[in-house]
C-alpha positions, 0 to 999 in steps of 0.5 A: 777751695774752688775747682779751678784750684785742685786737679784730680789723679787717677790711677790705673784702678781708677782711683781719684785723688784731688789736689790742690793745683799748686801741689800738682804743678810740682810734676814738669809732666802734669804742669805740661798737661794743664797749661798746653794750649788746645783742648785737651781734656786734661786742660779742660777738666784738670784731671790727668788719667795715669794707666800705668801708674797704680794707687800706691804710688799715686797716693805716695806721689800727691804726698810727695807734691805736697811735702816738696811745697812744704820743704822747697824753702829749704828744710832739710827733711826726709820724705820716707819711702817704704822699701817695697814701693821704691822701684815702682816709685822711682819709675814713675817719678821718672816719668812725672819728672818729679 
């Protein structure tokens, strides 16, 4: 897989996960930063920073991409989320618009 393939997350601890860019693409808030025109650094080097969002739930988040590119076709499968993550979860898949 060549670089210009993958995007890499960091979370607020600083912890980066590479995906694959179709996997990432499933977010309406990353796809935006990719391909906006201009020299953001997000465009230019296909990685997105997220303060706010913690390692937890960035993790379950790329497993959620990756799971929904799995699925899209219509399977109807669940995707578990525990309990304790579930509000800080729904947050940012708000604000992912995921």
């Amino acid at each position: 897989m060549k670089k210009e393939d993958t995007v890499k997350l960091i979370s607020a601890e600083g912890f980066e996960f590479i995906i694959d860019k179709k996997a990432a693409m499933v977010s309406q808030t990353i796809r935006n930063m990719l391909t906006s025109p201009g020299s953001f650094a997000e465009t230019e080097h296909g990685e997105v920073t997220f303060p706010e969002i913690s390692t937890t739930i960035l993790e379950k988040i790329c497993q959620y991409f990756y799971w929904s590119l799995q699925y899209a076709s219509g399977k109807e499968t669940e995707f578990h989320i525990e309990p304790e993550i579930t509000l800080e979860l729904m947050m940012a898949a708000n604000y992912l618009h995921t």
